[in-house]
C-alpha positions in Angstrom: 0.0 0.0 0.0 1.4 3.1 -0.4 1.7 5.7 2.4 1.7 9.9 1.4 4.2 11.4 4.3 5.2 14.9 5.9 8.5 16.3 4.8 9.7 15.6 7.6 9.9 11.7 8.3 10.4 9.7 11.2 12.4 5.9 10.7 12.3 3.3 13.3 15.2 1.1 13.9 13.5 -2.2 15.7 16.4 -3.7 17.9 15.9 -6.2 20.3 15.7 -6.0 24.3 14.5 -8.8 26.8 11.3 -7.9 27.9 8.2 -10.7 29.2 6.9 -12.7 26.4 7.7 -9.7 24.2 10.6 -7.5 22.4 10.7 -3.8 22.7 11.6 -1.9 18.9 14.3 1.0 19.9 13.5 4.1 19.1 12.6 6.0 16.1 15.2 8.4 14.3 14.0 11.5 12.8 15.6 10.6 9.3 15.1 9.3 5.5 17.1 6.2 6.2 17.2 3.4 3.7 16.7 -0.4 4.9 19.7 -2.2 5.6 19.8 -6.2 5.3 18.6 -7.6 8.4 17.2 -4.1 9.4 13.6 -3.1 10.0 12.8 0.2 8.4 9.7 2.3 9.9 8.7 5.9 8.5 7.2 7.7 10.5 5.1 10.9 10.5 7.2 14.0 11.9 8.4 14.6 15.7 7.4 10.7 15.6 9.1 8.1 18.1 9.6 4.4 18.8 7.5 1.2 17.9 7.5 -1.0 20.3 6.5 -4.6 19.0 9.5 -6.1 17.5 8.8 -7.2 13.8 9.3 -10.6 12.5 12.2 -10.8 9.7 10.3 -10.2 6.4 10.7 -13.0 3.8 13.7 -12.5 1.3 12.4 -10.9 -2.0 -4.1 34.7 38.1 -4.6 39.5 38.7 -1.6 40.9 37.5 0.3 43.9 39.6 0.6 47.3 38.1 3.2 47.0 35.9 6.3 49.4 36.5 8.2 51.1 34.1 12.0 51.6 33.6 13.4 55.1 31.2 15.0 53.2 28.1 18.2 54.5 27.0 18.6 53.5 23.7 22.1 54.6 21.3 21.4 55.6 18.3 24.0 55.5 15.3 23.8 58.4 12.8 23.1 55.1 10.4 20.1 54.0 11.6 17.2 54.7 11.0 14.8 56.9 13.5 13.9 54.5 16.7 10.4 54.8 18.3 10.2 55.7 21.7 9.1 53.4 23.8 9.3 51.9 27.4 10.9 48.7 29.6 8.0 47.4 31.3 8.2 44.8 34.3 4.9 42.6 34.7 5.2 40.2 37.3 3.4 36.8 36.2 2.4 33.5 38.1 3.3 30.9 35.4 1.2 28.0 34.7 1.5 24.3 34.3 2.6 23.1 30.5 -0.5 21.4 29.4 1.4 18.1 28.6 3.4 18.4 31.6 2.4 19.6 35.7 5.8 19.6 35.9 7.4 22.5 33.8 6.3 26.3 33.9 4.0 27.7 31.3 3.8 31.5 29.5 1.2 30.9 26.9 2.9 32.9 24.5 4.2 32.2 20.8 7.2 33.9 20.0 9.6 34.7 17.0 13.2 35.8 16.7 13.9 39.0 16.9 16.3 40.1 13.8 18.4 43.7 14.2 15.7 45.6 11.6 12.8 44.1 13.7 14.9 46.0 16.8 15.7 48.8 15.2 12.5 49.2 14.0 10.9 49.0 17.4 13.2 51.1 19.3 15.5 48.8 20.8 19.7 48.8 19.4 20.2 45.5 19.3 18.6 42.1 18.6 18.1 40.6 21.6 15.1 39.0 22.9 11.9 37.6 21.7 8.9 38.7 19.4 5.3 37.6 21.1 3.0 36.8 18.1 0.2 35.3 20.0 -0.9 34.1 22.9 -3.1 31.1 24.7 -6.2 32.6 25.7 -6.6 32.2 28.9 -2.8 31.8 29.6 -0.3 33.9 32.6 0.8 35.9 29.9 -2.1 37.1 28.4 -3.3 37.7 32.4 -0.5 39.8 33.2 -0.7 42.4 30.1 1.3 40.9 27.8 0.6 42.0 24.2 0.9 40.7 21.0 3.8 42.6 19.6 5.6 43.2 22.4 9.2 41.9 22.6 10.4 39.6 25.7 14.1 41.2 26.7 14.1 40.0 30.3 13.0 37.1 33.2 13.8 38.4 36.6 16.5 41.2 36.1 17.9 38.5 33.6 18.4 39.2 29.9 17.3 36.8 27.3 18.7 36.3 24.2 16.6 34.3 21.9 13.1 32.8 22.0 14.7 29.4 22.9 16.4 31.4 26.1 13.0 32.7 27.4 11.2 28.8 26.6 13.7 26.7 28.3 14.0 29.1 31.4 10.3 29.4 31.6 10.1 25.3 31.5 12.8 25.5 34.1 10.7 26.6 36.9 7.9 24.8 38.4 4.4 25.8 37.9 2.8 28.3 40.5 6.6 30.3 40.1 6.2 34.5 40.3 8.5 35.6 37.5 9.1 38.6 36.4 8.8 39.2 32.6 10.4 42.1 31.3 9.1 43.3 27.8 9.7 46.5 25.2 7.0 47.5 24.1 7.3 50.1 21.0 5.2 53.8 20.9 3.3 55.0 23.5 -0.1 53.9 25.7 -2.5 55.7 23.6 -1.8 53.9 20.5 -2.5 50.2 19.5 0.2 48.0 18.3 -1.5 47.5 14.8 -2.0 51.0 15.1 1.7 51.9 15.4 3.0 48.9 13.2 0.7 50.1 9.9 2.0 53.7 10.9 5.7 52.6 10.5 4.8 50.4 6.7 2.9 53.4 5.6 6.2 55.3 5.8 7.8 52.8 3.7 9.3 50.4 6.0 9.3 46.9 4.9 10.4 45.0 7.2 7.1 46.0 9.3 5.1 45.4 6.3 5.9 41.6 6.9 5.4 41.3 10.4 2.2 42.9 10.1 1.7 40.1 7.9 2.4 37.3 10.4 0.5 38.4 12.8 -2.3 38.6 10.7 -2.0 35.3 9.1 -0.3 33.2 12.4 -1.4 35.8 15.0 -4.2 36.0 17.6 -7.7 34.3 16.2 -9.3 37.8 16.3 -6.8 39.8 14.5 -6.4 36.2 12.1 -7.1 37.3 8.5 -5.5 35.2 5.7 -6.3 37.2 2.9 -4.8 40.4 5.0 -1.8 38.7 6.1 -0.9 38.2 2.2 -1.4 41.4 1.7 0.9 42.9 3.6 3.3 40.4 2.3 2.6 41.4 -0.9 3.3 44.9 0.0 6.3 44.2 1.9 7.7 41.7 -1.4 7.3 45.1 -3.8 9.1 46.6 -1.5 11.9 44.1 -2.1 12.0 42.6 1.5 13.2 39.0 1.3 10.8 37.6 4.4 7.8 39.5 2.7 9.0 38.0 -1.0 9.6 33.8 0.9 6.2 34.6 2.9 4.2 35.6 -0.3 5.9 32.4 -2.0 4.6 30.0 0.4 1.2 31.7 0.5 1.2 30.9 -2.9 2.5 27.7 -3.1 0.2 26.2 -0.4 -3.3 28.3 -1.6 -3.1 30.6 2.0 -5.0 33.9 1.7 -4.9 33.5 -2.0 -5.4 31.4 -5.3 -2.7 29.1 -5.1 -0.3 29.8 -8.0 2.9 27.5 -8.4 4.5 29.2 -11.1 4.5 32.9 -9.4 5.5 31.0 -5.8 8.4 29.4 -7.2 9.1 32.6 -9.0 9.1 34.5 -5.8 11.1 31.8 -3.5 14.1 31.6 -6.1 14.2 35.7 -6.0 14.3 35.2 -2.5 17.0 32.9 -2.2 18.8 34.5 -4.5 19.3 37.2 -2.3 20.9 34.9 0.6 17.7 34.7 2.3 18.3 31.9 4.7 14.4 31.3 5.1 13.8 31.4 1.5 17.2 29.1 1.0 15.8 26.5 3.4 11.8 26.9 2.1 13.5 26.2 -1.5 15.2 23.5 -0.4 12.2 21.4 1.5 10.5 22.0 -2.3 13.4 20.8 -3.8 13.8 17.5 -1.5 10.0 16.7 -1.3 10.1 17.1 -5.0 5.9 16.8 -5.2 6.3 20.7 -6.7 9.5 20.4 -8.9 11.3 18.1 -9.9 13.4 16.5 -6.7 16.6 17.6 -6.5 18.2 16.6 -3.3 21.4 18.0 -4.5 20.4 21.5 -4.5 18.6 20.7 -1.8 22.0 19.3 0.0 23.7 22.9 -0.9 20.5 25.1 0.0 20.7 23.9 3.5 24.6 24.2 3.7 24.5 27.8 3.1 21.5 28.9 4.8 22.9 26.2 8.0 26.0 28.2 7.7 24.2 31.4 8.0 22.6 30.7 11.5 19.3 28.9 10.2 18.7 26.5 13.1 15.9 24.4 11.4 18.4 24.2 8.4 21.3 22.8 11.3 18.6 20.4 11.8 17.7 19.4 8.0 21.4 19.5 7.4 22.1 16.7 10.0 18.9 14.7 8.3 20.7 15.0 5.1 24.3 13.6 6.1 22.8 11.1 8.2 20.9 9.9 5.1 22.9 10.4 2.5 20.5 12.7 1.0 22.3 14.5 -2.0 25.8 14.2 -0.3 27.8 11.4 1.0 26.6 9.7 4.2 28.4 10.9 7.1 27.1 10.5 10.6 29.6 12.2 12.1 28.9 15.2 10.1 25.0 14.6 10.9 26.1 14.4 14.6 27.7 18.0 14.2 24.9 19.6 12.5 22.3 18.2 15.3 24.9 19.7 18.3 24.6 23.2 16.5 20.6 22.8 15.8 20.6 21.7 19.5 22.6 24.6 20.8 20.0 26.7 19.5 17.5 25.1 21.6 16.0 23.3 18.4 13.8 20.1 20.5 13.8 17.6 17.3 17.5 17.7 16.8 18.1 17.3 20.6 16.1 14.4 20.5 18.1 12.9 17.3 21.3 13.5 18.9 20.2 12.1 22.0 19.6 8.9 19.4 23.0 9.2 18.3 24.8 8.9 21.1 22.5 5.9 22.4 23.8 4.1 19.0 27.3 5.3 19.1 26.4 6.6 15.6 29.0 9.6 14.3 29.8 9.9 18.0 31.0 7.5 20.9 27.9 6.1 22.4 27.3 7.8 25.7 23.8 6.2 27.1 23.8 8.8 30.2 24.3 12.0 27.8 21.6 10.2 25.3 19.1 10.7 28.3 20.1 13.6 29.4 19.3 14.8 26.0 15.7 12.9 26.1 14.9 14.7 29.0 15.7 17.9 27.8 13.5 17.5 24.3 10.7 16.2 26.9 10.9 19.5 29.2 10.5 21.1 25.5 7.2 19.3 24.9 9.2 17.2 21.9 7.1 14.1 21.2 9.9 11.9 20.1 12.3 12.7 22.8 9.3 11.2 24.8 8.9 7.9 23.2 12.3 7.3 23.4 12.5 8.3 26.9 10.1 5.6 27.8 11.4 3.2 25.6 14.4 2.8 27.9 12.1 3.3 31.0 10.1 0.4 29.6 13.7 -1.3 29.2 15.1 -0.5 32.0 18.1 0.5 30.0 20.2 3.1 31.4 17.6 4.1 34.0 15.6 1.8 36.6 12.9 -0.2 34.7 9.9 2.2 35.3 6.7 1.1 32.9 4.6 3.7 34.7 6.6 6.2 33.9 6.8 5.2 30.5 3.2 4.8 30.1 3.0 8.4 31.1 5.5 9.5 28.7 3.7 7.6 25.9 0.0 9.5 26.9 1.7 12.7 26.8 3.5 12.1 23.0 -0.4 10.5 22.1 -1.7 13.7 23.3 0.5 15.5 20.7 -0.5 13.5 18.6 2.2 10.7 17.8 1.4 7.7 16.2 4.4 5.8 17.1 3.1 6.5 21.0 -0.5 5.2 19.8 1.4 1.9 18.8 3.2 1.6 21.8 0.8 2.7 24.5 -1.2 0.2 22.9 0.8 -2.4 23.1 1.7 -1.8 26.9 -2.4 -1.4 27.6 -3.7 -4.8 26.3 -0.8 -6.4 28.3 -1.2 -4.9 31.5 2.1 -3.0 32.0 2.3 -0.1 33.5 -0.8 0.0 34.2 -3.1 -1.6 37.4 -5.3 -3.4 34.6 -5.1 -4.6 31.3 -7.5 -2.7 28.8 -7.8 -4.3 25.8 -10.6 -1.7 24.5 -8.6 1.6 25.1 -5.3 0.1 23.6 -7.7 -1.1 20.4 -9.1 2.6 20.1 -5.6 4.0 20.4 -4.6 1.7 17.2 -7.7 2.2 15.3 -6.3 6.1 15.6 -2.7 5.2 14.3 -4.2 3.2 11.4 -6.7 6.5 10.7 -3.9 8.5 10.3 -2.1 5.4 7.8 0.8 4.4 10.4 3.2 2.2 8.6 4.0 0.3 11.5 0.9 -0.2 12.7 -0.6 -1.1 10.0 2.1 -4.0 9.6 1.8 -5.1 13.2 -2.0 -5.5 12.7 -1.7 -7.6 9.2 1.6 -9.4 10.1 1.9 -9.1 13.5 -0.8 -9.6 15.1 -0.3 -13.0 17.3 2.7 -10.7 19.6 -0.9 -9.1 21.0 -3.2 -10.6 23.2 -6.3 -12.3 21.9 -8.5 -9.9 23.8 -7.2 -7.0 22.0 -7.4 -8.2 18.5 -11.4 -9.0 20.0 -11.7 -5.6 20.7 -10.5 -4.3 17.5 -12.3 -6.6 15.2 -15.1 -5.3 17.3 -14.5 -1.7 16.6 -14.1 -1.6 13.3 -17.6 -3.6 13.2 -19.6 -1.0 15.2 -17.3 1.4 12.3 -19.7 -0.6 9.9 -16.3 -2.3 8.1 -16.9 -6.0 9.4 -19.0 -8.4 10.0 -17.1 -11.5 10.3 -16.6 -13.4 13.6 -15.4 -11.2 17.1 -12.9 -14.2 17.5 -9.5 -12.6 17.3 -8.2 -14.2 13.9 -7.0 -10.9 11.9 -6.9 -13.1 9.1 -8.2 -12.2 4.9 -11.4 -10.6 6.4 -10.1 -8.6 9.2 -7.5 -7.1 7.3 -10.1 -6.1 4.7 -11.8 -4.3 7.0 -8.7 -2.4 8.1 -7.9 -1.7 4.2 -11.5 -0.2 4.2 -11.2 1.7 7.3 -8.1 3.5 6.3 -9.8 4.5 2.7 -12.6 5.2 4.0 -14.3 8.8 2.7 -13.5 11.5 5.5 
């Protein structure tokens, strides 16, 4: 059968380790891996994880306080352009609990990098800190009078650098923590931020022009405007800005806000990368690797990444390290995959923390180092990274490196479901119809959890339920057969034999009209 997947693909290597009456698969990799002789290959959906039934070998062929203010003093260069005043404000915030995790502090805020013309722009001399684009309703942030445009410079007297800074210090404390944000906000308290950002593209500066765009195509729900959010893009692409010209591309490409139009988009993203855009170098590339667009050319692709990796692009560190490990338009090289993931994970970027935490587990382009590989798990979980958690609780379900713990890796595995990862559905699964980890065995919560793995066309799953199916229990294959009858796809016999007319009715369920 064939399988449509993400860009971005997840491979699981299926290793052996002594478990009752079953084998445990090791974790998945993020990668475009190909099979190996004697290897079992599993692509998987992005920020994807392990599978955890071992194949068999296939035959050969809270109110805020008032918020207090602080005089900026900003230094201005004859060179740059005019700053807008603007203020240091301090608002202290109680944070909240991540909602995959009672353990790790919670803003509510979503947050972009903050480049030196965004800065200068906005009053501030250098390019420090982080740009809020929206916000969870309801959330500390929003509580304490944070605002949608206003840029993050501080946390308790303590300047942040990046985004990544101000998420992995917020995750750092524990929920119920008084912090105190510090944030620039540009123009004055009579004036609305839209108000003050269209003031600043009216006067011709571009750069405005396309965030004005974000936040109207990614921002708040009721400031959310597609169509508006291309407009400024448009506005800020005549203007010659490269993030206006790679935003409108995309737009284009992917029918957001406008007609879709493939020709113009392409157009557009090769102008864009043209000018050393490293955005619009790594958007050209994913077109060029996916090759569903264009024609695939992974070498391009290879050199696209290079140079905008070079440049600082952290998500191109991480498609960099995907390509070496791979092979993908250049020669395999783990170790060169290894380096690229240590830069992307430097950066605070949670999938290549989690790959290079897979690395060192392996030994692969490194020396293995088992207590570093969890160290680096951990840290991807505290950043809410789905695969980091699978393979976290694959060890915990182990007992490798860390005291055998099933509870705790059932409660990795519900967190990585909740964000939706289908390698977690197979494995939670598989740990709920045999009883571990849990007080009970439950056959009919593991068989819904698979049904949603197979809706979403998992590879693996789908190959445990047609080939695999005698490594689970006889009351789960029950359950399922009686699922995907009340689904109105069978009608044989509830008797546990996933056999010719069981896995007809699986077929039918995952081509079913949606």
């Amino acid at each position: 059968m064939g399988w449509t997947l993400d860009k971005c693909v997840f491979l699981g290597f299926l290793l052996a380790a002594a478990v009752t009456q079953s084998a445990l698969a090791q974790a998945a990799f993020s990668a475009r891996v190909e099979a190996s002789p004697g290897v079992s290959v599993l692509h998987k959906a992005a920020d994807s994880g392990v599978s955890i039934v071992r194949m068999p070998p296939r035959p050969v062929a809270s109110s805020p306080s008032p918020a207090t203010e602080e005089k900026p003093k900003p230094q201005l260069r004859p060179s740059e352009p005019e700053q807008l005043q603007g203020r240091l404000l301090k608002l202290p915030v109680k944070l909240g609990s991540q909602p995959n995790s009672a353990q790790n502090g919670f803003l509510g805020v979503e947050m972009e990098p903050v480049d030196i013309t965004l800065a200068l722009s906005l009053g501030l001399p250098k390019a420090d800190g982080a740009f809020v684009l929206n916000m969870v309703t309801g959330a500390p942030a929003a509580g304490a009078g944070i605002r949608v445009g206003d840029i993050i410079v501080g946390l308790n007297d303590r300047a942040v650098l990046t985004m990544d800074d101000v998420r992995q210090r917020i995750t750092s404390f524990a929920p119920g923590t008084e912090v105190t944000v510090e944030v620039w906000r540009a123009g004055n308290d009579n004036e609305d931020v839209l108000q003050m950002l269209r003031r600043l593209a009216d006067a011709g500066n571009a750069h405005v022009m396309y965030r004005l765009g974000r936040i109207y195509s990614m921002g708040p729900a009721n400031l959310r405007d597609e169509a508006e959010g291309v407009r400024w893009y448009r506005r800020a692409a005549d203007a010659g800005n490269a993030s206006g010209m790679t935003a409108l591309a995309m737009a284009l490409l992917q029918g957001h806000g406008t007609p879709p139009d493939k020709q113009e988009g392409l157009r557009l993203l090769k102008a864009a990368a043209a000018t050393n855009s490293p955005e619009a170098m790594y958007q050209l590339a994913s077109v060029l690797l996916a090759g569903q667009m264009v024609e695939k050319d992974a070498l391009e692709a290879a050199r696209l990444f290079t140079r905008a990796a070079e440049a600082g692009h952290v998500a191109s560190m991480f498609e960099l390290g995907r390509v070496y490990y791979n092979g993908t338009g250049v020669e395999a090289d783990p170790a060169k995959a290894a380096m690229w993931y240590k830069h992307a994970a430097d950066h605070g970027n949670p999938g290549a923390i989690a790959n290079l935490g897979w690395l060192y587990e392996h030994g692969k382009g490194v020396e293995t180092d088992l207590s570093r590989a969890i160290s680096l798990y951990r840290r991807a979980v505290e950043l809410n990274q789905s695969g980091g958690m699978v393979n976290l609780a694959l060890l915990y379900a182990n007992g490798k490196g860390v005291q055998k713990n099933e509870v705790a890796a059932v409660g990795l595995y519900w967190r990585a479901v909740a964000l939706g990862n289908l390698i977690a559905m197979n494995n939670l699964a598989f740990l709920l119809q045999a009883g571990q980890g849990v007080p009970r065995k439950d056959p009919e919560e593991a068989a819904a959890l698979m049904l949603r793995a197979l809706d979403k066309r998992d590879e693996f799953s789908y190959r445990q339920m047609t080939q695999n199916s005698r490594a689970w229990s006889r009351e789960f294959r029950q359950a399922l057969q009686a699922k995907l009858r009340d689904a109105g796809f069978y009608s044989g016999r509830i008797d546990g034999e996933l056999r010719d007319t069981s896995i007809a009715a699986i077929n039918a369920y995952i081509y079913r009209k949606k």
